[in-house]
Gaussian input, Z-matrix of N, CA and C with variables (Angstrom, degrees):
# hf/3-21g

backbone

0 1
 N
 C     1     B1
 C     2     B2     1     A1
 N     3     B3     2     A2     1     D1
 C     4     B4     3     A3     2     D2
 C     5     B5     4     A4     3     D3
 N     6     B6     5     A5     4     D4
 C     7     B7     6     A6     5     D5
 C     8     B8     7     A7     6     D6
 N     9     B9     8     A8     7     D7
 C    10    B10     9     A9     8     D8
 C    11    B11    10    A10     9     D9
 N    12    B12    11    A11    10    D10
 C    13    B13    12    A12    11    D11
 C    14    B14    13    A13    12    D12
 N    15    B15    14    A14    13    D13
 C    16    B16    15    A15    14    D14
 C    17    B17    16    A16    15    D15
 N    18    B18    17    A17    16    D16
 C    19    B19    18    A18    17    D17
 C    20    B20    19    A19    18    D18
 N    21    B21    20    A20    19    D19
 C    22    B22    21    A21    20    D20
 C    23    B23    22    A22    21    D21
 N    24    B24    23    A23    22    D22
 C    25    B25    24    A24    23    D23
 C    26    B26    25    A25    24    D24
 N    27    B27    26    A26    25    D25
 C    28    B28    27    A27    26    D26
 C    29    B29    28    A28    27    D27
 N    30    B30    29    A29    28    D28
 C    31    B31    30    A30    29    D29
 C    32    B32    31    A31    30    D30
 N    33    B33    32    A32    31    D31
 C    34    B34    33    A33    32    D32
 C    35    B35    34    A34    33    D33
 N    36    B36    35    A35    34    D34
 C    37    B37    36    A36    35    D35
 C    38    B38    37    A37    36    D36
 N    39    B39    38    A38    37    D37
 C    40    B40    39    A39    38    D38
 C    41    B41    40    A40    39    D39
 N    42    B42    41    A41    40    D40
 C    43    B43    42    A42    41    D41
 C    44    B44    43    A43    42    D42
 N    45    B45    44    A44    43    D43
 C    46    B46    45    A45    44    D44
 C    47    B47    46    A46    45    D45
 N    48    B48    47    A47    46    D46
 C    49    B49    48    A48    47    D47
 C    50    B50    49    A49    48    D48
 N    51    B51    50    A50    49    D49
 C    52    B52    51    A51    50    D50
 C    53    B53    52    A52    51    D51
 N    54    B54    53    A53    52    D52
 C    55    B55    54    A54    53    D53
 C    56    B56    55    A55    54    D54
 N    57    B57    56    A56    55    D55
 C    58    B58    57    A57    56    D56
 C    59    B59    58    A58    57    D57
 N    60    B60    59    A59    58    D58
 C    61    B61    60    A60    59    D59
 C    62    B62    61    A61    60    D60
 N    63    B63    62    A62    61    D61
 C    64    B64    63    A63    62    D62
 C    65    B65    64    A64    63    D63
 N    66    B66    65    A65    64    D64
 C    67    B67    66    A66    65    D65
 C    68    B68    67    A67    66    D66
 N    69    B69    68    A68    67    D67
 C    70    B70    69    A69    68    D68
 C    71    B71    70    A70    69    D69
 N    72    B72    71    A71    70    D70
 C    73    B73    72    A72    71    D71
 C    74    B74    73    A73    72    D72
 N    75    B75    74    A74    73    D73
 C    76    B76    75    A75    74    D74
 C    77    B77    76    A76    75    D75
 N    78    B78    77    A77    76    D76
 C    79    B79    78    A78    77    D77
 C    80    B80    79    A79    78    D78
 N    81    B81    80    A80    79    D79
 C    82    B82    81    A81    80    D80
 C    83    B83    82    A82    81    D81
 N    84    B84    83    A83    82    D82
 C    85    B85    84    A84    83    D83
 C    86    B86    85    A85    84    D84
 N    87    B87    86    A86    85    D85
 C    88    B88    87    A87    86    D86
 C    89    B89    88    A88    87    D87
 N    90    B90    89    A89    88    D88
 C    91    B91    90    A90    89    D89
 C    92    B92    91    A91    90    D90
 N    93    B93    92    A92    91    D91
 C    94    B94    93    A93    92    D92
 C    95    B95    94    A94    93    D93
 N    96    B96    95    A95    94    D94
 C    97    B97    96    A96    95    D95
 C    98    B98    97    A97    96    D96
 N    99    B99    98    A98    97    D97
 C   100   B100    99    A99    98    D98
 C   101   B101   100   A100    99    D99
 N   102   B102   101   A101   100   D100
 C   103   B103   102   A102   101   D101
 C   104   B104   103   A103   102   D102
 N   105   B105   104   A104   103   D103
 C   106   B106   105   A105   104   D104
 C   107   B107   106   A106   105   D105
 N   108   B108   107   A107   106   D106
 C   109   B109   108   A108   107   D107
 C   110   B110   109   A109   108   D108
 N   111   B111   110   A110   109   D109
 C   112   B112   111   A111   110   D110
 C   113   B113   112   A112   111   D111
 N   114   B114   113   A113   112   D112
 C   115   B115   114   A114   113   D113
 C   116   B116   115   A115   114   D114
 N   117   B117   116   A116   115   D115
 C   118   B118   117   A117   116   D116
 C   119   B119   118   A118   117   D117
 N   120   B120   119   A119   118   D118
 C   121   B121   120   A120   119   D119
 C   122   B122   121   A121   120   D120
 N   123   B123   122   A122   121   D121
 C   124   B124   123   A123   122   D122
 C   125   B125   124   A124   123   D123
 N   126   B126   125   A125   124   D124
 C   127   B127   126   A126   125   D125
 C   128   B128   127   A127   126   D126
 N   129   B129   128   A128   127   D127
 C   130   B130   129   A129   128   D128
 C   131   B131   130   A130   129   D129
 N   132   B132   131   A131   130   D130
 C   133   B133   132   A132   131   D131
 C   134   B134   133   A133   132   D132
 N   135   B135   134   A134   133   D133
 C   136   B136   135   A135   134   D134
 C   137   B137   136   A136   135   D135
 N   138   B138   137   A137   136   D136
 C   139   B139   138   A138   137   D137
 C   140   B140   139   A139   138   D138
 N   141   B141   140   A140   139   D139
 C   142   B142   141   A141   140   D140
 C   143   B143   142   A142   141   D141
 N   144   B144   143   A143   142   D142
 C   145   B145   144   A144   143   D143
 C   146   B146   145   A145   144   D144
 N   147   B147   146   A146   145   D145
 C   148   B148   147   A147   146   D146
 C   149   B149   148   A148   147   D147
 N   150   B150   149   A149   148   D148
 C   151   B151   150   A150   149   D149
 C   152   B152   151   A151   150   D150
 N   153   B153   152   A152   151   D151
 C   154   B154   153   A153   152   D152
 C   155   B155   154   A154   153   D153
 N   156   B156   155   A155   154   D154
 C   157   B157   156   A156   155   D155
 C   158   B158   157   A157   156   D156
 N   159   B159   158   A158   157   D157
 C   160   B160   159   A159   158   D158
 C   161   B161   160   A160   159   D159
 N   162   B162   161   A161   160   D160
 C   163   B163   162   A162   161   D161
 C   164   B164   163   A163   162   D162
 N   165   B165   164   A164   163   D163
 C   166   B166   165   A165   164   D164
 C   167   B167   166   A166   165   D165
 N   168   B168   167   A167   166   D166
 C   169   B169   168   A168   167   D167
 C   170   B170   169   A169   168   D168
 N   171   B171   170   A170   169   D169
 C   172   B172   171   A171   170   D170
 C   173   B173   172   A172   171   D171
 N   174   B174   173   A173   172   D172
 C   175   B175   174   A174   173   D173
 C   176   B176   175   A175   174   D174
 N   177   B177   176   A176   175   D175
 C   178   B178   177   A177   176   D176
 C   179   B179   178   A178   177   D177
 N   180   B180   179   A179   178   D178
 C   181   B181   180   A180   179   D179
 C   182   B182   181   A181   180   D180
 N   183   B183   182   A182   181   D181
 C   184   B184   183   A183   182   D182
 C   185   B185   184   A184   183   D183
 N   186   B186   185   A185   184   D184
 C   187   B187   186   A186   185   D185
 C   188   B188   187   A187   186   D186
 N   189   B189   188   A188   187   D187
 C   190   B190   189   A189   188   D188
 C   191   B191   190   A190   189   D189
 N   192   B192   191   A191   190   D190
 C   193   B193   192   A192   191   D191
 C   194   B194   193   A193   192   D192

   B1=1.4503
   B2=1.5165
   B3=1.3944
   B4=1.7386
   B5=1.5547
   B6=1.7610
   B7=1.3513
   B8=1.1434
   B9=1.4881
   B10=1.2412
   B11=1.7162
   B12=1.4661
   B13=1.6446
   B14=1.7098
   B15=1.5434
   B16=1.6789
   B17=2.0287
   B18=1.9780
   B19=1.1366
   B20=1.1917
   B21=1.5510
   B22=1.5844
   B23=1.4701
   B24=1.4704
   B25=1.4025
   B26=1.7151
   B27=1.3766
   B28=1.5099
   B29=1.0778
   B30=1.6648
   B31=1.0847
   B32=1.7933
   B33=1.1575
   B34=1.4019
   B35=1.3969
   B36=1.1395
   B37=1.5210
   B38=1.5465
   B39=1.2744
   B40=1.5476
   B41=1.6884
   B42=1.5956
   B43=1.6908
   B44=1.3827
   B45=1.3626
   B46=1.4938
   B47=1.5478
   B48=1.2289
   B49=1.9858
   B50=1.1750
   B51=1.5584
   B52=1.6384
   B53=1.2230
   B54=1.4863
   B55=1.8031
   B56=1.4000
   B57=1.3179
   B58=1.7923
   B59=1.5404
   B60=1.5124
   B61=1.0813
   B62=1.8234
   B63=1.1379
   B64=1.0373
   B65=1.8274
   B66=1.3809
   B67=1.4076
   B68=1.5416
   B69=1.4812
   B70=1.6523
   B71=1.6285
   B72=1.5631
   B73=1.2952
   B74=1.5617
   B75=1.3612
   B76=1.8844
   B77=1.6438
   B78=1.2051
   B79=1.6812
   B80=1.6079
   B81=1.6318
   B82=1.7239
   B83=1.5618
   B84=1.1483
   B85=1.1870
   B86=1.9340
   B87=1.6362
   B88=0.8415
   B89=1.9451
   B90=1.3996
   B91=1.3189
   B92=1.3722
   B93=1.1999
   B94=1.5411
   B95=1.7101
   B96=1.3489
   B97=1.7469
   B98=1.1164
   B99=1.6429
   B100=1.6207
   B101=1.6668
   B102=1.0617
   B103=1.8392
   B104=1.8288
   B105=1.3849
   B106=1.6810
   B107=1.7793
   B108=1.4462
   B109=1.9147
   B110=2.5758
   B111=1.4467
   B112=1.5278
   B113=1.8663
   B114=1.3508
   B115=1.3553
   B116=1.6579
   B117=1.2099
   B118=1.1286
   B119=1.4850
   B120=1.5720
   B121=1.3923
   B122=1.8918
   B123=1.5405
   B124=1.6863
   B125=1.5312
   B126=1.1991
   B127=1.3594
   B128=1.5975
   B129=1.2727
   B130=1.7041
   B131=1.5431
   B132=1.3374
   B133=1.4098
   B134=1.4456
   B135=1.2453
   B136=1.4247
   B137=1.9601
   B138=1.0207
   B139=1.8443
   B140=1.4545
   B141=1.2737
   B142=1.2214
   B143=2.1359
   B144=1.5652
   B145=1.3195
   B146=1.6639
   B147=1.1417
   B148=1.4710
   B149=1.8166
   B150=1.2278
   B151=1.4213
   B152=1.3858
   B153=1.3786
   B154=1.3970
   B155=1.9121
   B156=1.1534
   B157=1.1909
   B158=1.2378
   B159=1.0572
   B160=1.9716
   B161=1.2292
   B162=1.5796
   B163=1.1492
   B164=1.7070
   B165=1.4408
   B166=1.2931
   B167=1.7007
   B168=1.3902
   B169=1.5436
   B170=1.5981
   B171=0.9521
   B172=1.6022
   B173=1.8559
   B174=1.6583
   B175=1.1952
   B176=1.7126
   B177=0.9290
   B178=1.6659
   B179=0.7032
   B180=1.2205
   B181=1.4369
   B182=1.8845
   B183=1.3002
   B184=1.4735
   B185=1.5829
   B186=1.2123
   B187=1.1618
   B188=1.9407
   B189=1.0357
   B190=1.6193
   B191=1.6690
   B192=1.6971
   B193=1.2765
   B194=1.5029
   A1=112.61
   A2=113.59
   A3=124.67
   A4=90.10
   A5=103.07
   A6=121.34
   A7=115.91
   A8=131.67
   A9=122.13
   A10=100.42
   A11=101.53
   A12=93.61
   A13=80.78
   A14=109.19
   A15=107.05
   A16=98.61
   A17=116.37
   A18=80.47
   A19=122.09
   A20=126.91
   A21=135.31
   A22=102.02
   A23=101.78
   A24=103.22
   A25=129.87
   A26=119.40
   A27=116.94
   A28=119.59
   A29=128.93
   A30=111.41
   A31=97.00
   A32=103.57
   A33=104.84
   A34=112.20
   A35=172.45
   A36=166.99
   A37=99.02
   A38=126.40
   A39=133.92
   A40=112.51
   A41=97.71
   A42=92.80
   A43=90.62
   A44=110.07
   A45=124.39
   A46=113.38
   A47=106.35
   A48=101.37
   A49=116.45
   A50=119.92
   A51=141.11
   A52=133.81
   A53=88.35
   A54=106.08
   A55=102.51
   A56=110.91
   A57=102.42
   A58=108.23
   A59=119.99
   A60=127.10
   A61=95.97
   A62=116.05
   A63=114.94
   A64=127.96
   A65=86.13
   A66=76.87
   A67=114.46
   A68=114.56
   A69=124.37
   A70=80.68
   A71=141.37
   A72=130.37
   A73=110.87
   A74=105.30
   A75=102.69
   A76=112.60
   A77=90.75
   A78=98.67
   A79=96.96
   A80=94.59
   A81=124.62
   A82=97.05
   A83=143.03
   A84=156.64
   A85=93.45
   A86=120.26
   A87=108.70
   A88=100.43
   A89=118.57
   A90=113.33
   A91=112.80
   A92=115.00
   A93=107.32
   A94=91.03
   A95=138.16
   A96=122.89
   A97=124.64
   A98=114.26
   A99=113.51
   A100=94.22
   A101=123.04
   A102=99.57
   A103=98.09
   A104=111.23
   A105=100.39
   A106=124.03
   A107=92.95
   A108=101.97
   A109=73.95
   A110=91.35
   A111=77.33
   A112=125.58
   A113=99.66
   A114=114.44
   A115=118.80
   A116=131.58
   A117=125.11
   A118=108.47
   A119=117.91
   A120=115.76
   A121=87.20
   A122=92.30
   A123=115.83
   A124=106.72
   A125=112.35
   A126=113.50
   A127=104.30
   A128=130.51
   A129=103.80
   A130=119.44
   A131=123.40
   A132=155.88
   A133=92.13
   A134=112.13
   A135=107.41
   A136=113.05
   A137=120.96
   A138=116.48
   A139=86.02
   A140=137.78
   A141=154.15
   A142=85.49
   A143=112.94
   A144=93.29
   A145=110.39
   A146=114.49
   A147=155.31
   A148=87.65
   A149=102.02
   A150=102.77
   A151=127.38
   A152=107.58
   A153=120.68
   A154=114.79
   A155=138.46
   A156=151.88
   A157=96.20
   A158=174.01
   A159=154.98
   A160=77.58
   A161=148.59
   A162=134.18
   A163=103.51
   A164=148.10
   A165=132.83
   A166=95.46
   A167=95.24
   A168=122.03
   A169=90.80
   A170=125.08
   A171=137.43
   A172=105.70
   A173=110.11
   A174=110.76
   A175=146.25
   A176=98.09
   A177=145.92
   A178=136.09
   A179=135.96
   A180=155.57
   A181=112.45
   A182=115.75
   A183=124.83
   A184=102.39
   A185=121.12
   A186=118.69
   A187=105.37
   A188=101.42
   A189=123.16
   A190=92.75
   A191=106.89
   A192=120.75
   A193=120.01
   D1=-32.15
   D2=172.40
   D3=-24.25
   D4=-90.94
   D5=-152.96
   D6=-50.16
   D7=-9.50
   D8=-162.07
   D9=-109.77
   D10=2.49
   D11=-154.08
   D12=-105.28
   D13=-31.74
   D14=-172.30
   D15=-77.03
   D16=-10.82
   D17=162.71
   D18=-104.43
   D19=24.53
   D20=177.10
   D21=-83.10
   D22=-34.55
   D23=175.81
   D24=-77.79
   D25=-29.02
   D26=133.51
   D27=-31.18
   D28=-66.42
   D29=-143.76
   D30=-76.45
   D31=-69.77
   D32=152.84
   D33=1.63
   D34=-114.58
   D35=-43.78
   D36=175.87
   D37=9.26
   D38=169.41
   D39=54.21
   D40=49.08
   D41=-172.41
   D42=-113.08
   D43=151.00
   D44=170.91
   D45=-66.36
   D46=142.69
   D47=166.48
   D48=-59.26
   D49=-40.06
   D50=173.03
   D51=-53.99
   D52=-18.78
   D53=170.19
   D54=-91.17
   D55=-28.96
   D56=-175.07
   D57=-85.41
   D58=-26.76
   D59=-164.97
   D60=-69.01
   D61=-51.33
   D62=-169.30
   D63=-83.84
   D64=-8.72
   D65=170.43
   D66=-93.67
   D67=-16.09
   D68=-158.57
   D69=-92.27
   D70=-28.33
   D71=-176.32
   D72=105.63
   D73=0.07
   D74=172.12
   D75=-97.37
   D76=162.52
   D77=175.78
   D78=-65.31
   D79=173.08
   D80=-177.06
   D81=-80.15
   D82=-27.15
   D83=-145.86
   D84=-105.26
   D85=-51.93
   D86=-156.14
   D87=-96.66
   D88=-1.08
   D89=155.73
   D90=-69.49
   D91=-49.16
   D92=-147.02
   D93=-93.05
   D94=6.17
   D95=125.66
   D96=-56.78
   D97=-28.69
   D98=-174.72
   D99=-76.13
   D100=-46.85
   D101=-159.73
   D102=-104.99
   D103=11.82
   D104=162.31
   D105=-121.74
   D106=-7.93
   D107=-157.36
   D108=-114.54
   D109=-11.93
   D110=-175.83
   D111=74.45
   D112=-9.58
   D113=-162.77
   D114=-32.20
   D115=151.86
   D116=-174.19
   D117=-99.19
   D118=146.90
   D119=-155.63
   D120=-146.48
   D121=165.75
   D122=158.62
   D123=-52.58
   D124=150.00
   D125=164.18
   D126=-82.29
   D127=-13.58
   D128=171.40
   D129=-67.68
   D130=-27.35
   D131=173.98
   D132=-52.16
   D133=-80.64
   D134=-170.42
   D135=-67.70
   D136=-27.52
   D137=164.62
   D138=-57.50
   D139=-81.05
   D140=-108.79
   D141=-70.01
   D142=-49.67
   D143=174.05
   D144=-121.72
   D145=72.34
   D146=-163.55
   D147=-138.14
   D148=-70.34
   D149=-168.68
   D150=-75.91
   D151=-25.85
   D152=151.99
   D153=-52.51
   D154=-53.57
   D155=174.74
   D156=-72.27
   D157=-107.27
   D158=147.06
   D159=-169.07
   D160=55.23
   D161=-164.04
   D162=-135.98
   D163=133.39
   D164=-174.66
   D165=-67.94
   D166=-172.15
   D167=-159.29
   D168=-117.81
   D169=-18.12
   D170=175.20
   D171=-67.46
   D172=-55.71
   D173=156.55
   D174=-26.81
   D175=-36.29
   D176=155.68
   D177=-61.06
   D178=-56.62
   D179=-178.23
   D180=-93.87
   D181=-13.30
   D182=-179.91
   D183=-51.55
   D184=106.94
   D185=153.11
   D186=125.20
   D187=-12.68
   D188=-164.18
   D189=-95.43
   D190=132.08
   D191=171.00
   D192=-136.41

């Protein structure tokens, strides 16, 4: 649910995946599995573009057990 909620939140706020992809250091290919395929990841991965979006990782995670 992470990935899908950080890509509601792209779309939401009109940011490209490509901007996140590239600043966090992953391919274009391997964001847009994170916020459509949902994929499950490290939590440095997810800070890593948490922090890119100036947004906590707590944001994110609301509701997730």
């Amino acid at each position: 649910m992470v990935g899908r909620r950080i890509g509601q939140y792209l779309k939401d706020n009109g940011i490209k995946q490509s901007f996140v992809a590239e600043k966090v250091g992953i391919s274009n290919s391997k964001i847009s599995d994170i916020c459509n395929k949902d994929l499950s990841l490290d939590c440095i991965l997810y800070y890593k573009i948490c922090k890119v979006l100036g947004v906590s990782l707590e944001k994110f995670l609301e509701g997730e057990e």
